[in-house]
MMTF fields as JSON, N, C-alpha, C and O atoms, coordinates in Angstrom:
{
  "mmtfVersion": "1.0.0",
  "mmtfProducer": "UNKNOWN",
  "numBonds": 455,
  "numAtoms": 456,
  "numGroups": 114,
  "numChains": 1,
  "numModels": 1,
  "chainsPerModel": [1],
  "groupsPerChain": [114],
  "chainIdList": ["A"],
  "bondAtomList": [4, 2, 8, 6, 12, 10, 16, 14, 20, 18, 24, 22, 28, 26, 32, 30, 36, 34, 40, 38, 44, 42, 48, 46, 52, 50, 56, 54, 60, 58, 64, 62, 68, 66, 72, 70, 76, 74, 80, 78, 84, 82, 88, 86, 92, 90, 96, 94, 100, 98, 104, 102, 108, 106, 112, 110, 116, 114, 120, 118, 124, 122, 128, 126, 132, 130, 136, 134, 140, 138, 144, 142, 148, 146, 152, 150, 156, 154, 160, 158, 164, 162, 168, 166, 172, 170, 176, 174, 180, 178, 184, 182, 188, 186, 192, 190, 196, 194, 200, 198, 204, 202, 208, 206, 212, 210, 216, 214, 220, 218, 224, 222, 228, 226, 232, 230, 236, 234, 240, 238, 244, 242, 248, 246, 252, 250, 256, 254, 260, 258, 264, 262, 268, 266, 272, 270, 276, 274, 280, 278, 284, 282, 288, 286, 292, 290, 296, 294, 300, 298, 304, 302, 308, 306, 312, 310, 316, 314, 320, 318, 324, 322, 328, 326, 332, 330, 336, 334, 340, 338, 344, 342, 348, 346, 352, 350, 356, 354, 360, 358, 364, 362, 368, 366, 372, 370, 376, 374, 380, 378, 384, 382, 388, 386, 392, 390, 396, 394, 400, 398, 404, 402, 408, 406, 412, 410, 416, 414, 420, 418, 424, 422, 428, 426, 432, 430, 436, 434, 440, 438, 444, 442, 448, 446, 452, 450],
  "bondOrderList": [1, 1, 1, 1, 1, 1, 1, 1, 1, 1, 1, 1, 1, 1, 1, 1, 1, 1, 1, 1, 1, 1, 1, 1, 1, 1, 1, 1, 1, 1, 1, 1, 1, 1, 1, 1, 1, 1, 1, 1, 1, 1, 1, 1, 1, 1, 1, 1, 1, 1, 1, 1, 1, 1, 1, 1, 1, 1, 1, 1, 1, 1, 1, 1, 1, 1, 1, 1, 1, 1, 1, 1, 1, 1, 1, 1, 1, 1, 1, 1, 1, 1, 1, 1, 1, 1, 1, 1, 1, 1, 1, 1, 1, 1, 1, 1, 1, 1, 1, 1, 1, 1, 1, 1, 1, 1, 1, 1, 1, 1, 1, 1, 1],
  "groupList": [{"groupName": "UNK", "atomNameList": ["N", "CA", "C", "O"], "elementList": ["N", "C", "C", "O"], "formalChargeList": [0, 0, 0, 0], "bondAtomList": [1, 0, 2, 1, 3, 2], "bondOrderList": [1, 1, 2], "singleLetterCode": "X", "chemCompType": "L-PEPTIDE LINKING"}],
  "groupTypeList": [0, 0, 0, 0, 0, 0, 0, 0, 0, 0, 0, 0, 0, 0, 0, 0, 0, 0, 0, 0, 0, 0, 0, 0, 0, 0, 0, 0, 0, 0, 0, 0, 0, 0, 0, 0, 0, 0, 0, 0, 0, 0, 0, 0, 0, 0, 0, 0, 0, 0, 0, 0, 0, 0, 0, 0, 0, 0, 0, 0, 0, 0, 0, 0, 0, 0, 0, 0, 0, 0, 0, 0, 0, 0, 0, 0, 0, 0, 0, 0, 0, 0, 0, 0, 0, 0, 0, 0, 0, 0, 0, 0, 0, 0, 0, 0, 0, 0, 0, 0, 0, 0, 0, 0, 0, 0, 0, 0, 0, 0, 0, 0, 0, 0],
  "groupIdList": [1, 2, 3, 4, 5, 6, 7, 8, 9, 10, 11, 12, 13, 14, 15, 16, 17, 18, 19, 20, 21, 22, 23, 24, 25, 26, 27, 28, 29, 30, 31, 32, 33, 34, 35, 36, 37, 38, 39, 40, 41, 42, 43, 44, 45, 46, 47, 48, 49, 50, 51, 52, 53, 54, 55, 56, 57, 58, 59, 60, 61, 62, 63, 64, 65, 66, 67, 68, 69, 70, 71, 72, 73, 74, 75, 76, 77, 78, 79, 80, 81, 82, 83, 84, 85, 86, 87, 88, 89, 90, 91, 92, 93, 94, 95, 96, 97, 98, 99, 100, 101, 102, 103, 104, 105, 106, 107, 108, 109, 110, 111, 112, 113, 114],
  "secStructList": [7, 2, 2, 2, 2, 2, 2, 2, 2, 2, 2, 2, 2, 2, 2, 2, 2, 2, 2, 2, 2, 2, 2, 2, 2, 2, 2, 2, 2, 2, 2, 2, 2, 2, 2, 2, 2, 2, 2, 2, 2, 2, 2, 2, 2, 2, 2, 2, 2, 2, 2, 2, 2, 2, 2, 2, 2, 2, 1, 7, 2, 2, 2, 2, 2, 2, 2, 2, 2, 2, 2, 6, 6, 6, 1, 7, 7, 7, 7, 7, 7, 4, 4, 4, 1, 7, 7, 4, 4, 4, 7, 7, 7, 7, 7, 7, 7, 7, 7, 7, 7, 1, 4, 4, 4, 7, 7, 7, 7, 7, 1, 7, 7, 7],
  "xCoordList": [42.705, 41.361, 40.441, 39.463, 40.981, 39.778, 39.934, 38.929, 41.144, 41.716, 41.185, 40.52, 41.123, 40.229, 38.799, 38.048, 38.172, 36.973, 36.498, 35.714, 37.034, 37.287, 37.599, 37.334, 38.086, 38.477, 37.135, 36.722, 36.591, 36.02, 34.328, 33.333, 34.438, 33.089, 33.243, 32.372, 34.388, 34.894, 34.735, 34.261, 35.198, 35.001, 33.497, 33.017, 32.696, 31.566, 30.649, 30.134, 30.579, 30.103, 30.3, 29.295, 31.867, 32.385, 31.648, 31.629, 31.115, 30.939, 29.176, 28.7, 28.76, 26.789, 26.866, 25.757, 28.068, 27.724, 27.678, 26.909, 28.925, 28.883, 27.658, 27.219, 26.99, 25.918, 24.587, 23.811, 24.69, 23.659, 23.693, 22.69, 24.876, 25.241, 24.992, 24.032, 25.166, 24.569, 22.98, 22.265, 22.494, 20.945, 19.837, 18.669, 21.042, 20.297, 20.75, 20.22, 21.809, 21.991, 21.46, 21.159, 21.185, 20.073, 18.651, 17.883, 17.957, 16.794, 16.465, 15.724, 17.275, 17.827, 17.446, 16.43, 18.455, 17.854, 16.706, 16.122, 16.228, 15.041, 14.114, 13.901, 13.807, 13.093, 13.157, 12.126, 14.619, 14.301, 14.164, 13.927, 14.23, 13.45, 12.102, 11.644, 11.161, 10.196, 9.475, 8.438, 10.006, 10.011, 10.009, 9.496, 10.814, 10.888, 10.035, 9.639, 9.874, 8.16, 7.158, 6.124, 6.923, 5.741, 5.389, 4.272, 6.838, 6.853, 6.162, 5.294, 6.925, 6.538, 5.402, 5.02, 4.578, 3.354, 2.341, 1.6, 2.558, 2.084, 2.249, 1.176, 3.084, 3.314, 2.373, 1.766, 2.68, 1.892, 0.343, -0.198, -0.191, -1.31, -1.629, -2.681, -1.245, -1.277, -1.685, -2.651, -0.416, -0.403, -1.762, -2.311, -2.083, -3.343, -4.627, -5.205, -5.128, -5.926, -6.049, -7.041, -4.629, -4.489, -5.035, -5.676, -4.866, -5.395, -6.861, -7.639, -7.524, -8.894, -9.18, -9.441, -9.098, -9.691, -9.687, -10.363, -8.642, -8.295, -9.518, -9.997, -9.741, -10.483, -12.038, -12.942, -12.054, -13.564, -14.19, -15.154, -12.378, -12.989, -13.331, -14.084, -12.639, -12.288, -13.663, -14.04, -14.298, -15.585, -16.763, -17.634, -16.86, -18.165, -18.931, -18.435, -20.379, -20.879, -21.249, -21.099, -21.606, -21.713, -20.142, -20.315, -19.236, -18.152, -17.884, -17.404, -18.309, -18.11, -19.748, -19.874, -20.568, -21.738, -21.41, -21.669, -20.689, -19.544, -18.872, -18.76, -18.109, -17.285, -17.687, -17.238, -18.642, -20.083, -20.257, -19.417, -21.029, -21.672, -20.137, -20.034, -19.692, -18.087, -17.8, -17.684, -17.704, -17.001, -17.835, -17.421, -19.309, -20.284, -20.357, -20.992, -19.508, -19.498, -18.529, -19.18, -16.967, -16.273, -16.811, -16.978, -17.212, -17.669, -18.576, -18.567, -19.478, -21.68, -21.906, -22.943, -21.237, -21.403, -23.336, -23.804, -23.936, -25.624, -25.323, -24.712, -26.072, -26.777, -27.445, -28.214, -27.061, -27.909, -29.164, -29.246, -30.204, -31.491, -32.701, -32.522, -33.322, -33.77, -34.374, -34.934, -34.263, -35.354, -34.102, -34.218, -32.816, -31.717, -31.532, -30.517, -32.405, -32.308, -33.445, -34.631, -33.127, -34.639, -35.051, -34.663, -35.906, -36.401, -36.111, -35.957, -36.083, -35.374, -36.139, -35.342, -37.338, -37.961, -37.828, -38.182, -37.155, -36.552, -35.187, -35.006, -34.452, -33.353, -33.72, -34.683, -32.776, -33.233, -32.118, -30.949, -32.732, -32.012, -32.001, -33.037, -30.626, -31.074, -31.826, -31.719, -32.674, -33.296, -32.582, -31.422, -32.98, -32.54, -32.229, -33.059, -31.308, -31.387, -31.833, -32.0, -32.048, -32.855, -31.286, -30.165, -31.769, -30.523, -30.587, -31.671, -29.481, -29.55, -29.138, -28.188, -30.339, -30.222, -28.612, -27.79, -28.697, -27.841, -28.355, -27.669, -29.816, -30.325, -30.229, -30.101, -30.27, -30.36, -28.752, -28.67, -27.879, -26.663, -26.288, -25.196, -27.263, -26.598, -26.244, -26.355, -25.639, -24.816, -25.345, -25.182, -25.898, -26.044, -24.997, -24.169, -24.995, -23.991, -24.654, -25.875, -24.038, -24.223, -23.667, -22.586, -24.097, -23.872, -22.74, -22.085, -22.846, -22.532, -21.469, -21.629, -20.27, -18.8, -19.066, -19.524, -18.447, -18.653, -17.252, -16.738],
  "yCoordList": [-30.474, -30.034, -30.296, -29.644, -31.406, -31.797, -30.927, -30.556, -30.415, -29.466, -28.258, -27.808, -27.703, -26.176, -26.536, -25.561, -27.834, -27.715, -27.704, -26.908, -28.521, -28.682, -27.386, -26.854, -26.889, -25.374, -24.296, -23.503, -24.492, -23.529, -24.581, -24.052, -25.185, -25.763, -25.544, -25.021, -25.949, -24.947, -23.809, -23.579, -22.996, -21.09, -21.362, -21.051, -21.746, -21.404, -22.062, -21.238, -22.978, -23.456, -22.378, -21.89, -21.869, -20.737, -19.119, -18.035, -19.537, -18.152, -17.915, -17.135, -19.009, -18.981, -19.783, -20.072, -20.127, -20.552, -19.035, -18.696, -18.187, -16.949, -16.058, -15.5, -15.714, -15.305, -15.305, -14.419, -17.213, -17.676, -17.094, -16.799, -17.051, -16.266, -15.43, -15.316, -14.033, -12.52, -12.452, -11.574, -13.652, -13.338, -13.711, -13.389, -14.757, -15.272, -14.239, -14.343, -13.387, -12.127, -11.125, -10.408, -10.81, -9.348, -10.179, -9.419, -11.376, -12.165, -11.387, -10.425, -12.148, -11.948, -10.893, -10.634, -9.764, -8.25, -7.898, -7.397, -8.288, -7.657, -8.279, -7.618, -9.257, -10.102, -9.396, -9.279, -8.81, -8.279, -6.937, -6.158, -6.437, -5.246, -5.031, -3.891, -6.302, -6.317, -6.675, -6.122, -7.596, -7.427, -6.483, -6.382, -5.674, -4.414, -2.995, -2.109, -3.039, -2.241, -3.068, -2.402, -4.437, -5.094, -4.732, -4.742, -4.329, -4.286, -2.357, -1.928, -1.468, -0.317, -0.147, 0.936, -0.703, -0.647, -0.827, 0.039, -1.92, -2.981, -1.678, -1.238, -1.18, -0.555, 1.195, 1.771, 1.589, 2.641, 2.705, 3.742, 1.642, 0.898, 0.885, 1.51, 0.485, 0.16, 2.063, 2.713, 2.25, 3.982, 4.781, 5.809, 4.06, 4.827, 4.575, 5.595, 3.702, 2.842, 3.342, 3.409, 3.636, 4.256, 5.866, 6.439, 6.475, 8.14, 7.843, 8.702, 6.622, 6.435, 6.638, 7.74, 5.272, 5.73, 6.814, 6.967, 7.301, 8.742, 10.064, 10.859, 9.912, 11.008, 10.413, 11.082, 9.216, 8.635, 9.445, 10.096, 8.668, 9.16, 10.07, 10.228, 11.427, 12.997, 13.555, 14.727, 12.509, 13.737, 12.958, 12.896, 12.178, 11.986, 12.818, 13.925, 12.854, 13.951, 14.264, 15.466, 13.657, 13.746, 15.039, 15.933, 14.629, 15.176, 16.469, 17.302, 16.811, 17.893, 18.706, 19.891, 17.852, 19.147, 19.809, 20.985, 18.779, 19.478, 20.254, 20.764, 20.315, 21.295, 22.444, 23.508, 22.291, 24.025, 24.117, 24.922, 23.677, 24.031, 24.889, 26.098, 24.452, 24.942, 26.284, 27.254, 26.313, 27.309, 28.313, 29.207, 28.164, 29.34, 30.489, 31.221, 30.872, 32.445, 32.479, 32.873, 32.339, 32.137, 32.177, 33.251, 30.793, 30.588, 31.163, 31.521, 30.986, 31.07, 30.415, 30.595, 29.002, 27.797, 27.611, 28.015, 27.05, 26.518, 25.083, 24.708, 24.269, 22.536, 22.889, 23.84, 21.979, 21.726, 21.325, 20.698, 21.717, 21.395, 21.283, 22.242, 20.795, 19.929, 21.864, 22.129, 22.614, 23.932, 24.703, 25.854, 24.216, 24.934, 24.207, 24.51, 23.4, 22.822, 23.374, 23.417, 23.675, 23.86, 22.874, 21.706, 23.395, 21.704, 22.311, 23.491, 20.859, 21.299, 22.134, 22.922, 22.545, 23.685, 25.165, 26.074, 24.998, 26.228, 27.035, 28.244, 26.01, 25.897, 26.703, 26.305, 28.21, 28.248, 27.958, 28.34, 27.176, 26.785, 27.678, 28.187, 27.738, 28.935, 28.59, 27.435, 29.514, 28.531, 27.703, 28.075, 26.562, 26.197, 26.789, 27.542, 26.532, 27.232, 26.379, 25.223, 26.578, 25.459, 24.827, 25.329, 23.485, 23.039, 23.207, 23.146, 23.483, 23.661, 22.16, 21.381, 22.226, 20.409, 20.585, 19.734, 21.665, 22.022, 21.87, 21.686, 21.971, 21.681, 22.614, 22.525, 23.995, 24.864, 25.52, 26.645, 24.839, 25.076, 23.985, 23.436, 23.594, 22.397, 22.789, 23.975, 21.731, 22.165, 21.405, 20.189, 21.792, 21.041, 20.622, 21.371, 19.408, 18.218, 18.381, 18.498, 18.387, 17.348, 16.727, 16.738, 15.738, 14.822, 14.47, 13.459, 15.882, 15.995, 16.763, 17.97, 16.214, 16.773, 17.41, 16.944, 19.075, 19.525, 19.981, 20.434],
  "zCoordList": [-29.513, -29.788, -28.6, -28.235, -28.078, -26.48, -25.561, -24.955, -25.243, -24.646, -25.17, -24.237, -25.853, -26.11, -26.109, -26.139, -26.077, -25.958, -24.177, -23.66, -23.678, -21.63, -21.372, -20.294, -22.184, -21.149, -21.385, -20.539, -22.741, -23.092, -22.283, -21.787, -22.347, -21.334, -19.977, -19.282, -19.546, -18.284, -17.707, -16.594, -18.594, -18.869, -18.944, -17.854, -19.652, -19.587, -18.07, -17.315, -17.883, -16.9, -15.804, -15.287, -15.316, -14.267, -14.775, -14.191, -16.055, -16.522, -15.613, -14.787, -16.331, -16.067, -14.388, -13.936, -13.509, -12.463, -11.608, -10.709, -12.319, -11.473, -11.996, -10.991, -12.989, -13.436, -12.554, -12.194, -12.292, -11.553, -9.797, -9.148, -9.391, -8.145, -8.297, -7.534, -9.05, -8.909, -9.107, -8.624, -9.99, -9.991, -8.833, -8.615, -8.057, -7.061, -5.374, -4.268, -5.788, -4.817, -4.927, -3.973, -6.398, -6.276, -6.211, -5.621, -6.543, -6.133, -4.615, -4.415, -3.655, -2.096, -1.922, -1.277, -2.661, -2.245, -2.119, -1.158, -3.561, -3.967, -2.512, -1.496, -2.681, -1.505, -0.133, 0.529, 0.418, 1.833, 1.361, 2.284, 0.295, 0.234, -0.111, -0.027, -0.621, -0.184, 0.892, 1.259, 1.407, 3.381, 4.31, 5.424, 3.512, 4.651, 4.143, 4.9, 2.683, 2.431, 2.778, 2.834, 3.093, 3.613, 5.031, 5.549, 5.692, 7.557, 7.497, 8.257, 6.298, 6.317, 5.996, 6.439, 5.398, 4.767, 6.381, 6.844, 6.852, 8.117, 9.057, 9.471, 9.35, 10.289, 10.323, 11.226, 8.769, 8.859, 8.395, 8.011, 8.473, 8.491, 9.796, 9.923, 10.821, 12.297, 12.805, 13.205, 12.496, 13.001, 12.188, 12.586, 11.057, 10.782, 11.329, 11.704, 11.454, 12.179, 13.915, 14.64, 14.187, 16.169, 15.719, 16.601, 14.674, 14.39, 14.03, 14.444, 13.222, 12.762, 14.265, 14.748, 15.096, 16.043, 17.57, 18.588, 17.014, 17.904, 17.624, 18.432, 16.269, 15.669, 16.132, 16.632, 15.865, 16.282, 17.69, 18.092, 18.25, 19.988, 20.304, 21.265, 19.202, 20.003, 19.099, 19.131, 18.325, 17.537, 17.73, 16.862, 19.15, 20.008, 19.834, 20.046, 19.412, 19.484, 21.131, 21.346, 22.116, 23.058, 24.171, 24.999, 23.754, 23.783, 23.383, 24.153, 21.619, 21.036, 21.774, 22.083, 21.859, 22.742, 24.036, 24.288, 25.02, 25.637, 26.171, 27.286, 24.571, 24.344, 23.995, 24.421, 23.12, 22.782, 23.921, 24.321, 24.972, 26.039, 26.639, 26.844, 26.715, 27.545, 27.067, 27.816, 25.982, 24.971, 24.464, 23.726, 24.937, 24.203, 24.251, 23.491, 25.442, 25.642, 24.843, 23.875, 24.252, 23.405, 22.193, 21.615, 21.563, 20.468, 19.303, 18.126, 20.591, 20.093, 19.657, 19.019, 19.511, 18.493, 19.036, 20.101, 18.16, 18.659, 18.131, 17.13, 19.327, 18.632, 17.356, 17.215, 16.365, 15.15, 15.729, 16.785, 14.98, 15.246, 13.893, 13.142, 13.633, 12.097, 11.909, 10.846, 12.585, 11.855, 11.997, 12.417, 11.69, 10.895, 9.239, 8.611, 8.701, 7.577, 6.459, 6.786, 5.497, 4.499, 3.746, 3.772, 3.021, 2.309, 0.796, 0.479, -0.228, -1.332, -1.889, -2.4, -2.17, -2.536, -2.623, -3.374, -1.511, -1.114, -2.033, -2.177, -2.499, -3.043, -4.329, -4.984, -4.894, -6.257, -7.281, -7.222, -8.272, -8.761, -10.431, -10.86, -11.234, -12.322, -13.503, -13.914, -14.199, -15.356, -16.268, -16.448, -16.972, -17.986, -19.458, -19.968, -19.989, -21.114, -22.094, -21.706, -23.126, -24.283, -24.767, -24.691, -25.299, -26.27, -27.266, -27.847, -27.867, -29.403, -30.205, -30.133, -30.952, -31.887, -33.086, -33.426, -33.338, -34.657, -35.965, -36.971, -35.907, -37.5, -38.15, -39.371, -37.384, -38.214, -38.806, -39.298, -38.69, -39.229, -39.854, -39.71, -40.638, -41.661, -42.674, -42.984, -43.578, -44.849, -45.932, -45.828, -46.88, -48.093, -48.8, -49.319, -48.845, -49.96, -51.332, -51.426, -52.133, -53.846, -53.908, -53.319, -54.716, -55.23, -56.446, -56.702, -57.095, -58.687, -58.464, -58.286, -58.439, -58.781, -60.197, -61.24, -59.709, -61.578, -61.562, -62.586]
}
């Protein structure tokens, strides 16, 4: 009887020691595979940040006037200038329509089940 109990504590111990090995190898995995979406993340973070300021550089306004001045026989692009803007007054906007409350589609209740 001691003997089927040593073996079967045995078996089990080999059972949950190897258990404990596969959970602590896919653990592992998991871990350098979040390492290596942390480095991908990091990295195309970096590369976005080198295009933020690529676009900064290339839409100088000093730069893009420039480039109008350069390109106008091309273009016809014009400098913005505040008497290319209107004021909100100007703006038409369409009338309102009235709201409807819904009173006039109400329903009379009774009271008196007949």
């Amino acid at each position: 009887m001691k003997t089927l109990v040593y073996t079967v504590a045995i078996g089990s111990v080999i059972g949950v020691a190897y258990w404990a090995y596969q959970e602590n190898f896919r653990t592992q995995q998991a871990q350098d595979r979040v390492r290596d979406l942390q480095a991908q993340i990091a990295d195309t973070r970096e590369a976005l940040s080198v295009q933020q300021a690529e676009w900064a550089y290339l839409n100088r306004p000093e730069r893009l006037r420039e480039l109008t001045e350069m390109n106008f026989d091309r273009l016809g692009l014009l400098p913005l200038t505040p008497s290319h803007f209107g004021s909100i007054d100007q703006v038409a906007y369409p009338p309102r329509e009235p709201v409807s409350t819904g009173l006039a589609d109400t329903i009379e209740l009774s009271g008196d089940a007949q």
